[in-house]
N, C-alpha and C positions, 0 to 999 in steps of 0.2 A: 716423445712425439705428442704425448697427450698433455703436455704442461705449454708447448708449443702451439699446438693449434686453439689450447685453452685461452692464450693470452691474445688471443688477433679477436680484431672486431669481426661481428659474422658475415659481412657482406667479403670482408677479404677469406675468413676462413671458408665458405664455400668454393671457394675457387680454388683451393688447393688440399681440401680435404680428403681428396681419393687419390694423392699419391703417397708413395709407399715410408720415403726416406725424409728425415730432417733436410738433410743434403739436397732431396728434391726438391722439397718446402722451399727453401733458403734461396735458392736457385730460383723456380717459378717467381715468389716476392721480388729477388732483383732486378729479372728483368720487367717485372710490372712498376717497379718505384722506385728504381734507380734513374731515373731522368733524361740517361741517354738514350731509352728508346721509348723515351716516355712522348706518344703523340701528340697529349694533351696538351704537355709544356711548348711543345711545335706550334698546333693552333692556337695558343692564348700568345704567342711570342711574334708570327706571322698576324694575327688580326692586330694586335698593339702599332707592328710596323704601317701595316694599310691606314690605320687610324689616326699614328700622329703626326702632329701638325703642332708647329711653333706656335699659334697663341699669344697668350701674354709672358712669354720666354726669352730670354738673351737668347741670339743667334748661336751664342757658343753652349748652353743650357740643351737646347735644341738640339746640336751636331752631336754631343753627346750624350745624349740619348738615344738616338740611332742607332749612333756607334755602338754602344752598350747592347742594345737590341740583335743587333747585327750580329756580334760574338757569342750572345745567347742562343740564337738561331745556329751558328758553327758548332756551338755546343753540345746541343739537344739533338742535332741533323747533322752529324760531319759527313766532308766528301771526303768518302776516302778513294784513293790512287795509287799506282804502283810506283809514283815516281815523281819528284818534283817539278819536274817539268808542268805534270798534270795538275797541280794545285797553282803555280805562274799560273797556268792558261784560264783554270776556275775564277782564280782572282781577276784577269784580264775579262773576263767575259762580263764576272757580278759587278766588278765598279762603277762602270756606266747607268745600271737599273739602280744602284744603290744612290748614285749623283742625282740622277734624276729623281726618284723618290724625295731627297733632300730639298731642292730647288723647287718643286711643286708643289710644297709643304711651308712654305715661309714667308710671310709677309714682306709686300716691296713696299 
């Protein structure tokens, strides 16, 4: 335990130095920087999508970047559902904010 928390920079070793087990170490660290429940990654992924814009871009450079963005977002944030029907209906809902977002964003 002591060769483990010797090895973390101090700002992470504070943060998990009063529990008891590696096993809890290991645990707490995952879920701080494992990146699916990592918020950060959420905010920096949602302001990129609000921000870009085609530019000096091929339209198809553009769309996929979005698109990239988009599946980063599913990534970092999943909807999870008991059932596929519920992810059709998510997908049915987000593609229209997703169109538009794209269309708002590009030079005519």
């Amino acid at each position: 335990m002591v060769w483990l928390l010797g090895s973390m920079e101090p700002s992470v070793r504070e943060q998990v130095e009063n529990l008891q087990t590696p096993a809890e170490v290991w645990k707490e660290i995952g879920k701080q920087f494992s990146g699916k429940t990592n918020k950060m990654q959420i905010t920096r992924v949602l302001h990129e999508m609000r921000n870009l814009k085609q530019g000096q871009r091929f339209i198809t450079e553009y769309a996929g970047e979005l698109k990239r963005l988009y599946r980063d977002l599913e990534f970092f944030h999943p909807f999870k559902c008991d059932d596929h029907s519920g992810m059709i209906r998510l997908r049915e809902w987000f593609q229209p904010i997703l169109v538009q977002t794209f269309f708002e964003r590009i030079k005519f």
